[in-house]
C-alpha positions as CSV (number, residue, x, y, z in Angstrom):
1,X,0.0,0.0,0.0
2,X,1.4,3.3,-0.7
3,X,1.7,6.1,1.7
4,X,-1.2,8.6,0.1
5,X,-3.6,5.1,0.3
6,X,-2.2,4.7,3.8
7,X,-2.8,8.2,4.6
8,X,-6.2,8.3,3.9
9,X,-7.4,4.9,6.2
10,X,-5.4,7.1,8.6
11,X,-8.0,10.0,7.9
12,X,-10.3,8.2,9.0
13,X,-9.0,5.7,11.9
14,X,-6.5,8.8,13.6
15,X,-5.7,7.2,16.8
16,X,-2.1,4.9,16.0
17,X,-1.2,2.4,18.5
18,X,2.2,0.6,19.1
19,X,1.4,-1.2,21.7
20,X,-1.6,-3.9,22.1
21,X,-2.1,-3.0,25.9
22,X,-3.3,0.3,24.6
23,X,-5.4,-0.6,21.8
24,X,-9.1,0.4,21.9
25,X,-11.8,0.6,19.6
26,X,-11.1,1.5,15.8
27,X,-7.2,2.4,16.4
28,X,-4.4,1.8,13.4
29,X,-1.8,-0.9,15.1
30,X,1.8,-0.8,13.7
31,X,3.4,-3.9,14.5
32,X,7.1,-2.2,15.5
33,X,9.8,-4.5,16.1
34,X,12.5,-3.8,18.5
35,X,15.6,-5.8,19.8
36,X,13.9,-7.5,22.7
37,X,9.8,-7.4,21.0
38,X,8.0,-8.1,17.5
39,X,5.0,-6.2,17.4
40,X,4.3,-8.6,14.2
41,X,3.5,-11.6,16.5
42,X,0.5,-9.2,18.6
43,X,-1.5,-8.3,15.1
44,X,-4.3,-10.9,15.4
45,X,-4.8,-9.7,19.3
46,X,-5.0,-5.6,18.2
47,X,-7.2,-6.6,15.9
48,X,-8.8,-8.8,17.9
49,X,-9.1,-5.9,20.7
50,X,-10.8,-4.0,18.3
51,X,-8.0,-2.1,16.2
52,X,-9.2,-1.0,12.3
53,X,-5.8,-2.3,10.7
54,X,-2.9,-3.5,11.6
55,X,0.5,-2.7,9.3
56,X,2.9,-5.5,9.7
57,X,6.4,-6.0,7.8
58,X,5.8,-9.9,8.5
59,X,3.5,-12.4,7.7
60,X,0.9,-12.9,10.5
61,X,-0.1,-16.1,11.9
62,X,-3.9,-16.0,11.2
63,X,-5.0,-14.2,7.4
64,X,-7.0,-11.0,7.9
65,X,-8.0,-8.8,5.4
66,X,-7.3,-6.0,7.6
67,X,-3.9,-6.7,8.0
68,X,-1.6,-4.2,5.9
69,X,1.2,-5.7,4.3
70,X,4.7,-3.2,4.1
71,X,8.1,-3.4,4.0
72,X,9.1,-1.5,6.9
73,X,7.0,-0.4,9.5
74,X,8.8,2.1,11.2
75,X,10.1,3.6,8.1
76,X,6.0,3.5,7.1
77,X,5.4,5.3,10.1
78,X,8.2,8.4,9.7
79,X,6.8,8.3,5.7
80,X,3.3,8.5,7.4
81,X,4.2,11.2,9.4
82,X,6.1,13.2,6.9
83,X,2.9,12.9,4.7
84,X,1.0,14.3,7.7
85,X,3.7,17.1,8.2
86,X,3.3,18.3,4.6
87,X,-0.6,19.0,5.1
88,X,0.4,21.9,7.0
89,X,2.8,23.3,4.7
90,X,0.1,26.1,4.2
91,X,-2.5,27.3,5.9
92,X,-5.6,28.5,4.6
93,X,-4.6,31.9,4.7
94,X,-1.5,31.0,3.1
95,X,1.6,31.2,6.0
96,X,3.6,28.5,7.3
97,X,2.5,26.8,10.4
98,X,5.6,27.0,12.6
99,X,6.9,24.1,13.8
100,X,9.6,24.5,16.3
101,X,12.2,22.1,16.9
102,X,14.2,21.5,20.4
103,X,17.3,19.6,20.7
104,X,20.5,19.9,23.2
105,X,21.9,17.9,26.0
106,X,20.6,19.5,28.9
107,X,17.1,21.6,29.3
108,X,15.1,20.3,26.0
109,X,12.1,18.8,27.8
110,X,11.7,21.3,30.0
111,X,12.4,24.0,27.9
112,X,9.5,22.3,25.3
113,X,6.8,22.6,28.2
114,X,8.2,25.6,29.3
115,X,7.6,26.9,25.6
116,X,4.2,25.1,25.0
117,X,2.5,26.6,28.3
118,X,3.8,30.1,27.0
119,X,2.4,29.5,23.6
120,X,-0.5,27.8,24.6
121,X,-2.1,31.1,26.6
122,X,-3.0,32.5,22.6
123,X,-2.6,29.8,20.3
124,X,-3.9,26.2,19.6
125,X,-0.7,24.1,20.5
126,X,0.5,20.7,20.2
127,X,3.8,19.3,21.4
128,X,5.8,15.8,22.1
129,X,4.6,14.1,25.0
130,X,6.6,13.3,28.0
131,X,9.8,12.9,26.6
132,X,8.0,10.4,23.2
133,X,11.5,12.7,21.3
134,X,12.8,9.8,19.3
135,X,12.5,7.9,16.0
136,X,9.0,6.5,17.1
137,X,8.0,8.8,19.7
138,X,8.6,12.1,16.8
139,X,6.6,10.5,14.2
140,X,3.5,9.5,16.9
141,X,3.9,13.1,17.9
142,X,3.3,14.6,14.3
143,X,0.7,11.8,13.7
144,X,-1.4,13.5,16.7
145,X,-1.2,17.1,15.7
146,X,-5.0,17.8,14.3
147,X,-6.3,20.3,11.4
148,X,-6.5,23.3,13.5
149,X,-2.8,23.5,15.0
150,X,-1.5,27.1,14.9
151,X,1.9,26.4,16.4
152,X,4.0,22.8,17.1
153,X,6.6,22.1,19.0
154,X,8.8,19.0,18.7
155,X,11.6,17.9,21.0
156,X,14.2,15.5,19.7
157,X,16.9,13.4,21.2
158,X,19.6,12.1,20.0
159,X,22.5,9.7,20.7
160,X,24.4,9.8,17.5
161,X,25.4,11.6,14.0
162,X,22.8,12.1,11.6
163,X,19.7,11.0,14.3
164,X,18.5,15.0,14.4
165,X,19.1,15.2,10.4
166,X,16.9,12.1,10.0
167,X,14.2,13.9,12.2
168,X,14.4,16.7,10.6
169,X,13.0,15.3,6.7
170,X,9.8,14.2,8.2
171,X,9.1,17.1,10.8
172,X,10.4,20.1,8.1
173,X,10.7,22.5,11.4
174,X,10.3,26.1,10.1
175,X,12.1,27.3,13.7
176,X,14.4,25.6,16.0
177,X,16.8,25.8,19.0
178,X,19.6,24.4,20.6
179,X,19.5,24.2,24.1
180,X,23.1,23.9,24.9
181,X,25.9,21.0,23.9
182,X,26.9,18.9,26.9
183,X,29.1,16.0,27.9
184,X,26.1,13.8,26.9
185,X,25.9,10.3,25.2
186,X,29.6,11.0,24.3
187,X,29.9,7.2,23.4
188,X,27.5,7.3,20.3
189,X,28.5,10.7,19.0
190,X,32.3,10.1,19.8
191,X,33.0,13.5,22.4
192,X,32.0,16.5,23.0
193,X,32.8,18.2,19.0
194,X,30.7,15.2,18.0
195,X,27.9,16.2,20.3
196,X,28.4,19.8,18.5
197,X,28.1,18.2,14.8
198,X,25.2,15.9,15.6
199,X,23.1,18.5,17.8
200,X,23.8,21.3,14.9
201,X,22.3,19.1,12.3
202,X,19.0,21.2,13.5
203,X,21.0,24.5,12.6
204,X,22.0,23.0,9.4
205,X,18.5,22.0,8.3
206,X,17.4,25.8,9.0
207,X,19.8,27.5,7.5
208,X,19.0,25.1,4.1
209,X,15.2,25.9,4.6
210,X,15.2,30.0,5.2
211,X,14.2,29.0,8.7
212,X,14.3,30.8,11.9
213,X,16.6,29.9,15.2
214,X,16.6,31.0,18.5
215,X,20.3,31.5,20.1
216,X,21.5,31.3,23.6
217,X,23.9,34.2,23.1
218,X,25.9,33.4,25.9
219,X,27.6,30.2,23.9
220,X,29.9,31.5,21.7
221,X,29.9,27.9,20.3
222,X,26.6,28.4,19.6
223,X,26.9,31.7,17.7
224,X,29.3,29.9,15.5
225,X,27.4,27.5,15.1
226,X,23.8,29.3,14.0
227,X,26.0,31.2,11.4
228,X,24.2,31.6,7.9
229,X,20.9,30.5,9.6
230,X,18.9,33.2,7.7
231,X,17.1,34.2,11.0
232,X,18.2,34.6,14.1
233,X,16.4,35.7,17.4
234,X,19.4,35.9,20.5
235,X,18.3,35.5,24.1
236,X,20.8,35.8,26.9
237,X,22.2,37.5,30.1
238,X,23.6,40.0,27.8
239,X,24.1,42.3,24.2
240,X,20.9,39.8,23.5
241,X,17.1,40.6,21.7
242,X,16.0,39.2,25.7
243,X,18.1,39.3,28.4
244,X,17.7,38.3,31.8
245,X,19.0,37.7,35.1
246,X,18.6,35.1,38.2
247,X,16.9,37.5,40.8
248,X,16.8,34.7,43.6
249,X,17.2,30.8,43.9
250,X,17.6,30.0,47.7
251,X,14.5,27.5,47.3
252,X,12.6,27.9,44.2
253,X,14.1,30.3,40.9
254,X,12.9,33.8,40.5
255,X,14.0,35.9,37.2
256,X,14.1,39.4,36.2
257,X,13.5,40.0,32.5
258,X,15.9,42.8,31.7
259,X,15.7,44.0,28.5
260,X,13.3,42.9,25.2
261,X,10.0,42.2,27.7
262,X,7.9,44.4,29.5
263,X,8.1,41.8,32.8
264,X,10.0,42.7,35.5
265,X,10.1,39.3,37.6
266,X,9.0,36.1,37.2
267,X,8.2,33.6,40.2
268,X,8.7,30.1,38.8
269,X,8.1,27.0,40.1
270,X,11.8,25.7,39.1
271,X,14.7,24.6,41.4
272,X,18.1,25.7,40.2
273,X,19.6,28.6,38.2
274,X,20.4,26.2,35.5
275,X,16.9,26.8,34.3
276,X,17.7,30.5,33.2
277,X,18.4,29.7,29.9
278,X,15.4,27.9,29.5
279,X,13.2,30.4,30.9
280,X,14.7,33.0,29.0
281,X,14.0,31.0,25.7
282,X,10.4,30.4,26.5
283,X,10.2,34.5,26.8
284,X,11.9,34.7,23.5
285,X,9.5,32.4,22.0
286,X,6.4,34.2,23.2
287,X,7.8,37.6,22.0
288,X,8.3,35.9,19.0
289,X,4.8,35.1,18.2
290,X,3.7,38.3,20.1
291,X,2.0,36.5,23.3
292,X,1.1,39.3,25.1
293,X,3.8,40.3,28.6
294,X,1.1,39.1,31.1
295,X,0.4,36.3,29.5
296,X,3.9,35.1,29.4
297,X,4.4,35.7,32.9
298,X,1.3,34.3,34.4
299,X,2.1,30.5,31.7
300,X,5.8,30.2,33.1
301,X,4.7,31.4,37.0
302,X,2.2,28.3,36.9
303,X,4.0,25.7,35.0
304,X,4.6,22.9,38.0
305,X,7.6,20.7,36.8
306,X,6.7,16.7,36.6
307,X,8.2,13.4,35.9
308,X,11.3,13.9,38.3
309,X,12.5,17.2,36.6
310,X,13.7,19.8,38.8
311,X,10.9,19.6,41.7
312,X,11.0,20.6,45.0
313,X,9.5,18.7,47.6
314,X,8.8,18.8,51.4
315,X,8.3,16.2,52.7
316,X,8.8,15.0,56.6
317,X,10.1,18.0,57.3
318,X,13.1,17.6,54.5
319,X,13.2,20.0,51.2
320,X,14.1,17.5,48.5
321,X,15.2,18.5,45.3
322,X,14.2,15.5,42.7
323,X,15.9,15.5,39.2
324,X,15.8,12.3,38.3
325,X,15.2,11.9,35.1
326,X,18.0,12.1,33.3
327,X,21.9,13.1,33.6
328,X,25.3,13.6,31.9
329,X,28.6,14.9,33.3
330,X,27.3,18.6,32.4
331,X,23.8,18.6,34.2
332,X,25.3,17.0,37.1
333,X,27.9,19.7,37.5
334,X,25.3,22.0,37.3
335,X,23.4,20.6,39.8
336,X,25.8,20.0,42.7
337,X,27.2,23.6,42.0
338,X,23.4,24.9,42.5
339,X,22.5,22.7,45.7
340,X,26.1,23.6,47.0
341,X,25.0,27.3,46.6
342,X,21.7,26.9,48.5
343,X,20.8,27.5,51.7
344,X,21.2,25.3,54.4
345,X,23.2,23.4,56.3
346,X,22.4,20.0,56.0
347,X,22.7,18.8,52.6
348,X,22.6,15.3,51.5
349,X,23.8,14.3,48.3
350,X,22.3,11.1,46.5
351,X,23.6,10.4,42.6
352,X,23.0,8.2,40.1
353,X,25.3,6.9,37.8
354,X,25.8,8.6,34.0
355,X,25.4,6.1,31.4
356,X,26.2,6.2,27.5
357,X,29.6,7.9,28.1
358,X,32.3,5.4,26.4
359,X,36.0,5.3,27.2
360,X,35.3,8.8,29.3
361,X,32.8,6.8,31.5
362,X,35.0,6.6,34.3
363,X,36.9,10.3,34.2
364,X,33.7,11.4,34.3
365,X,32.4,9.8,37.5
366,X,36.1,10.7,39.4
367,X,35.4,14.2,38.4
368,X,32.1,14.6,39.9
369,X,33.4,12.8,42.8
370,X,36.6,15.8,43.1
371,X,33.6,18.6,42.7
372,X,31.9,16.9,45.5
373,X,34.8,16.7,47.6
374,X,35.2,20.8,47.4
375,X,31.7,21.2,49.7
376,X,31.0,20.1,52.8
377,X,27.8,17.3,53.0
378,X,25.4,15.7,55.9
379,X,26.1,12.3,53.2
380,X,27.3,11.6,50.2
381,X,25.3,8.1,48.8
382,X,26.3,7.2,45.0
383,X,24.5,4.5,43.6
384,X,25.6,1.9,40.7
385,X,27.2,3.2,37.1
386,X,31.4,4.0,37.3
387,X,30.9,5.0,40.7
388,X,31.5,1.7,42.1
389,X,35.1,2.2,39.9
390,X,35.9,5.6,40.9
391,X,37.9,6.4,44.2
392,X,36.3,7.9,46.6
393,X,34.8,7.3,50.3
394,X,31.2,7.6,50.1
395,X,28.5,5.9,50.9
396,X,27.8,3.1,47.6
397,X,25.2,1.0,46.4
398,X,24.2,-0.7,43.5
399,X,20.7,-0.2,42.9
400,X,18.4,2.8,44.2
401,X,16.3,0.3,46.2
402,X,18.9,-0.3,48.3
403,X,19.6,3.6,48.8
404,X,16.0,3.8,49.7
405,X,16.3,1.4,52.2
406,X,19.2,3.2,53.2
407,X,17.0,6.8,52.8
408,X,14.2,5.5,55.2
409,X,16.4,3.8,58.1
410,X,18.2,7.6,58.6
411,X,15.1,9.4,59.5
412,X,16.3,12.9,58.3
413,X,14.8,15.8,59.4
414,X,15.2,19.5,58.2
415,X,17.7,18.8,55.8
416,X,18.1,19.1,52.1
417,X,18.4,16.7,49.9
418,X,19.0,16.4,46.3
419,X,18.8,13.3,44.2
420,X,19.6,13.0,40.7
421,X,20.8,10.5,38.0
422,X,20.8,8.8,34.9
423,X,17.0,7.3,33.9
424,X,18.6,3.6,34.2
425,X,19.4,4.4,37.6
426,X,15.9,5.1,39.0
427,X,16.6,6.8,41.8
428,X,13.6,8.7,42.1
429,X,12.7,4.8,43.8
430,X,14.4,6.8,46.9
431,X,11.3,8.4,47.6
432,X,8.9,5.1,47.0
């Protein structure tokens, strides 16, 4: 079946499914096969469940004639999506529908729902969910943006060269931005210059399109590498279209807005002065698309952080800083540098391990463990990863269940706490 045949069952059965647990009444199934599943083998049960079609690149063990026969269906599925993408080309008064893509190493989710709840105060919205940012979750996330989106917003992730570039041919983003380049997954794009090439295969796709980036003017790396982009909208703590400052961060981030906004402060709901970049951005963005100064405000002064990303909690007494979702050697440093800067005395330390980082895996982990030994903690627990190689004298465990039983047994009151590492790690399980 070819894709315009394809796209026109999907016209009329919208909701896709990838996963048979999920499938309800008249959704399109694509069997996806993956190194440790083969969706091909659950096409009978989708359809079974009540699923419309099922697209399969193998032959199923029971004949259906609503079984869809292709060669590939994840590439299917990007080609679907790319089909979708193109719908939007033009408007029916004629302009683009902006689609803004956002990559980096550190800040990208956050910065996306920072961005979408600025946006979404004036226009009709849609955006990746959770963190869906990679070569399933992207095309699911274009395959749910409906006829009367005004703005999109797509975060992607990457591990390796040409991953962004790939994304990029099926999402055609008019507008993008580049968080910042970290020491992340430095094993699959080869270090740090690698991390540069791969993430800047966003700025290269704009500067072929006439498209429109937004720069963290701070990064000189950055400004070099958004050169030729035809457009380019600067945001910063300086000699920048929006600059801004941190005003306060003893518990929870507050930011002035010094030049290119009418909005003098802004009382978020963030933990760490890391987030000013991503803050600033989501102002940028709003001024971009002329979302009105109070507006802006009052969307980034009532986003509430989820999914273990930068939350403060109190709890038992204990302020608790949770950023558990992800981490590199970058955000870490960023992190410990913060809580070290906080108030309060005592300040408990709980890592994760950094995964994906190759032959650095291990300098890495003994140069967090030097930062660490510059401040002065309540308790230092490190849990599984190259920690368990590194020297140090710390409290170690392998798995965050058994920091948690560790976590309950102390009984801490009135300190602060900050946990944080990699997603294999789990170690928001500490507060289970």
């Amino acid at each position: 079946m070819q894709i315009p045949e394809l796209y026109k069952l999907y016209r009329q059965y919208p909701n896709i499914q990838t996963d048979t647990r999920k499938v309800k009444q008249d959704d399109l199934f694509f069997a996806l096969k993956g190194p440790n599943f083969n969706g091909n083998q659950f096409a009978n049960d989708a359809l079974d469940q009540g699923a419309a079609y099922a697209v399969v690149d193998e032959v199923p063990s029971k004949p259906d004639n609503r079984i869809i026969q292709v060669t590939d269906v994840l590439k299917t599925l990007q080609d679907l999506a790319q089909y979708h993408r193109s719908q939007f080309i033009n408007s029916a008064d004629g302009n683009q529908i902006p689609f803004i893509a956002v990559t980096g190493s550190n800040g990208k989710t956050t910065s996306k729902e920072l961005i979408h709840a600025v946006l979404s105060t004036v226009y009709k919205t849609y955006t990746t969910e959770g963190n869906l940012n990679n070569h399933i979750g992207i095309p699911l996330t274009i395959l749910k943006i409906k006829a009367d989106v005004e703005i999109a917003i797509i975060e992607m992730g990457a591990n390796h060269q040409k991953e962004i570039e790939g994304y990029c041919t099926y999402t055609m983003p008019t507008h993008g931005v580049i968080t910042n380049c970290g020491k992340a997954h430095l094993e699959g794009f080869g270090g740090e210059a690698g991390v540069r090439k791969g993430k800047g295969e966003l700025f290269d796709y704009l500067k072929q399109h006439d498209g429109t980036a937004f720069v963290m003017w701070d990064y000189i790396y950055l400004r070099e590498m958004s050169k030729e982009i035809p457009k380019i909208i600067t945001y910063g703590t300086q000699s920048a279209d929006i600059t801004g400052c941190v005003k306060n961060s003893v518990d929870l981030l507050e930011v002035s807005i010094k030049a290119g906004a009418d909005i003098e402060n802004i009382k978020t709901n963030l933990v760490g002065e890391y987030n000013l970049p991503n803050i600033l951005l989501a102002v940028t963005i709003g001024k971009y698309f002329k979302v009105p100064d109070d507006k802006i405000k009052w969307a980034l002064e009532n986003y509430i952080p989820s999914n273990s990303r930068s939350q403060l909690i109190e709890r038992d007494s204990n302020k608790i800083i949770l950023d558990a979702y992800n981490a590199n050697p970058t955000s870490m440093k960023a992190a410990i540098e913060n809580f070290a800067k906080m108030d309060g005395v005592d300040k408990v330390l709980m890592l994760g391990g950094m995964m994906e980082l190759g032959s650095e895996s291990l300098y890495e982990h003994q140069n967090l463990i030097n930062l660490i030994n510059n401040y002065q903690w309540k308790e230092v627990v490190l849990v599984g990863g190259d920690f368990n190689k590194a020297v140090h004298s710390f409290t170690f465990f392998e798995k965050s269940v058994d920091a948690a039983t560790w976590y309950k047994n102390k009984k801490f009151t009135h300190c602060h706490i900050l946990i944080k590492g990699s997603r294999s790690t789990a170690m928001e399980k500490v507060l289970e």
